[in-house]
C-alpha positions in Angstrom: 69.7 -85.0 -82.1 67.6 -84.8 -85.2 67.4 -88.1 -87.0 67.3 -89.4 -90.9 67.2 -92.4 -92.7 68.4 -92.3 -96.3 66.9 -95.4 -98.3 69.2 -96.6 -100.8 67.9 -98.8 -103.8 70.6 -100.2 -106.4 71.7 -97.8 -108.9 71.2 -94.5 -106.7 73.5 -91.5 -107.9 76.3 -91.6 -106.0 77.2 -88.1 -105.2 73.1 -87.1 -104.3 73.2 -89.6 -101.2 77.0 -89.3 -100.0 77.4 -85.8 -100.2 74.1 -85.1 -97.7 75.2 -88.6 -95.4 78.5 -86.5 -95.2 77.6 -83.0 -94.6 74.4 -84.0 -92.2 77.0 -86.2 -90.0 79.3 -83.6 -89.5 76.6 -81.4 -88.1 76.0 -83.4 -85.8 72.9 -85.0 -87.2 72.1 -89.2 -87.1 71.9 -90.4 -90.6 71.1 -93.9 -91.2 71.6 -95.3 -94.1 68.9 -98.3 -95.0 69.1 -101.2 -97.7 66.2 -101.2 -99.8 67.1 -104.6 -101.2 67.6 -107.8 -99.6 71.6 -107.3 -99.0 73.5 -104.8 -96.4 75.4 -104.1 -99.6 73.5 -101.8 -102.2 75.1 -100.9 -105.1 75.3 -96.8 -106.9 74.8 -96.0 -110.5 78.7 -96.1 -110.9 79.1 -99.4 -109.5 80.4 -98.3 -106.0 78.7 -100.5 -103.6 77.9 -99.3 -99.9 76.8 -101.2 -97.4 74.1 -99.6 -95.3 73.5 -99.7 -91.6 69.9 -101.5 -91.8 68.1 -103.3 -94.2 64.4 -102.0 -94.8 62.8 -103.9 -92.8 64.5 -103.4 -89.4 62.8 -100.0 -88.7 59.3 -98.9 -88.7 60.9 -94.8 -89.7 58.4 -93.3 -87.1 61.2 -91.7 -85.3 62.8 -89.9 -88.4 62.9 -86.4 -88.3 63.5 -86.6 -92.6 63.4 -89.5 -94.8 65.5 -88.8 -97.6 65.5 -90.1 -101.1 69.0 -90.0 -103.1 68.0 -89.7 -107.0 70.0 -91.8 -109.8 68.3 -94.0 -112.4 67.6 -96.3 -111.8 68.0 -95.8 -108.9 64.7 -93.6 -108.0 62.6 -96.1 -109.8 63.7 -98.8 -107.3 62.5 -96.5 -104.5 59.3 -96.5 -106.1 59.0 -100.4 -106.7 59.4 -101.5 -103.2 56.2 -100.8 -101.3 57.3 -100.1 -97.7 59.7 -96.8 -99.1 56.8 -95.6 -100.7 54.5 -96.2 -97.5 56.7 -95.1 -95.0 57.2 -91.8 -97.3 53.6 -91.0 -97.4 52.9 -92.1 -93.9 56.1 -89.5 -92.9 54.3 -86.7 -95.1 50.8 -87.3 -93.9 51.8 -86.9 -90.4 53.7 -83.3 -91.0 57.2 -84.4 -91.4 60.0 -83.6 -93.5 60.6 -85.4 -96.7 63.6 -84.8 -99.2 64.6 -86.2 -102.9 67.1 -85.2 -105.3 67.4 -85.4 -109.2 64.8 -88.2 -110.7 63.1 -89.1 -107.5 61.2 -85.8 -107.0 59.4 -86.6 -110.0 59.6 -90.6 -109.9 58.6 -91.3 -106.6 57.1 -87.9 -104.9 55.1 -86.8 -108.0 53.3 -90.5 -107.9 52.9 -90.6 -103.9 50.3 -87.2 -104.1 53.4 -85.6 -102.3 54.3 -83.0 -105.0 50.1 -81.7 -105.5 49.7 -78.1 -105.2 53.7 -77.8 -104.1 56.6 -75.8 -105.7 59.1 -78.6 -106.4 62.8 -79.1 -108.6 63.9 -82.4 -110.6 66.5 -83.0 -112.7 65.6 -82.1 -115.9 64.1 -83.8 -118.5 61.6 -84.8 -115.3 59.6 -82.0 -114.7 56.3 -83.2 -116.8 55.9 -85.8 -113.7 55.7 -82.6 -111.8 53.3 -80.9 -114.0 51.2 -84.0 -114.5 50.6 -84.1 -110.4 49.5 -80.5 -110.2 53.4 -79.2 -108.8 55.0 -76.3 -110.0 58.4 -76.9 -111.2 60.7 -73.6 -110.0 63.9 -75.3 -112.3 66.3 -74.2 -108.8 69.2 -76.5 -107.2 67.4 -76.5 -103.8 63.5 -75.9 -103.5 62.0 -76.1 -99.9 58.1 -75.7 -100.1 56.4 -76.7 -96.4 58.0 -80.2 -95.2 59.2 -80.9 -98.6 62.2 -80.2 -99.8 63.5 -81.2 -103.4 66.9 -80.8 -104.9 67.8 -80.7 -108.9 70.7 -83.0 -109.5 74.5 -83.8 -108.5 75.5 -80.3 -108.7 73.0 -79.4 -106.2 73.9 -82.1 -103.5 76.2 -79.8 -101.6 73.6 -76.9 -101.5 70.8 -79.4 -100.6 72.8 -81.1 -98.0 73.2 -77.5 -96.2 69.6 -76.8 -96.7 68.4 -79.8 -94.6 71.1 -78.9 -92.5 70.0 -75.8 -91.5 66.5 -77.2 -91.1 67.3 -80.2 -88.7 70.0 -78.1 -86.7 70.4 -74.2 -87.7 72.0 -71.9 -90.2 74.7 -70.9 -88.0 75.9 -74.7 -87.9 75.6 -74.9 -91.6 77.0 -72.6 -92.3 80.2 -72.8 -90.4 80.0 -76.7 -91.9 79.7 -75.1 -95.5 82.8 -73.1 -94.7 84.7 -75.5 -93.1 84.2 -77.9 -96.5 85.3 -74.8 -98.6 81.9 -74.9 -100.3 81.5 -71.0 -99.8 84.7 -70.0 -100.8 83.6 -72.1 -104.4 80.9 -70.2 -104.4 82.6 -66.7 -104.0 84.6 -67.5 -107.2 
């Protein structure tokens, strides 16, 4: 069973780290959920608080199969203030694994990490110099997938982003019957 940790810092967006915890569950797929502060109990950009299943430093993230990084501000700038998500990020990358952000933290906390050089990458917009400025290529798409990394525009892309990852840590077939089962692709057919 493929396994993720999604780090959650105090104002994340909401929507960008529920909607993947959701869809990535019900495929079957182990998502943790890890405290970035120094309280189980992180709180969203709209003030709904979640408590997480570990706080930061109870896992060394070596056996993730994706780290994920929910955007929100300022929520993504969080991420990037606390030293072991930005380690444990890179050290993920550098070994060939899969990494994932959503909205500002493509371009807040990739861009930074060296993650983003030479990569085609999405943000939310208003973001994309940070890309620029690190040598990425911003494709302005929901979902972008270049190599290990994966990035994701904003709230409206959270479902198709969730799927994405989906079909990378299980299969398409189990996405997509996921993405049916949610009613996501009759939305889409309208």
């Amino acid at each position: 069973m493929a396994k993720v940790y999604v780090f959650l810092a105090d104002g994340f967006e909401d929507v960008e780290a529920l909607i993947p915890i959701d869809v990535l569950r019900r495929g079957g797929v182990d998502v943790i959920t890890v405290s970035t502060t120094e309280f189980p109990l992180v709180e969203s950009a709209h003030g709904v608080s979640i408590e997480a299943d570990l706080q930061f430093d109870q896992s060394d993230y070596t056996d993730a199969d994706l780290l994920m990084l929910p955007g929100g501000m300022p929520g993504a700038s969080n991420l990037f203030a606390h030293e072991g998500v930005c380690q444990a990020i890179k050290a993920q990358f550098d070994a060939g694994k899969k990494v994932s952000a959503i909205c500002a933290a493509p371009a807040v906390v990739l861009a930074p990490l060296g993650i983003l050089n030479g990569k085609k990458a999405t943000c939310y917009p208003g973001f994309e110099k940070a890309l620029a400025e690190t040598g990425a290529t911003y494709t302005a798409d929901l979902v972008t997938v270049d190599g290990t990394v994966t990035t994701a525009e904003g709230p409206a892309a959270a479902f198709p982003y969730a799927y994405e990852l989906l079909s990378q840590l299980v299969d398409k077939a189990t996405s997509d019957q996921i993405a049916e089962g949610m009613r996501f692709k009759h939305l889409m057919q309208k």
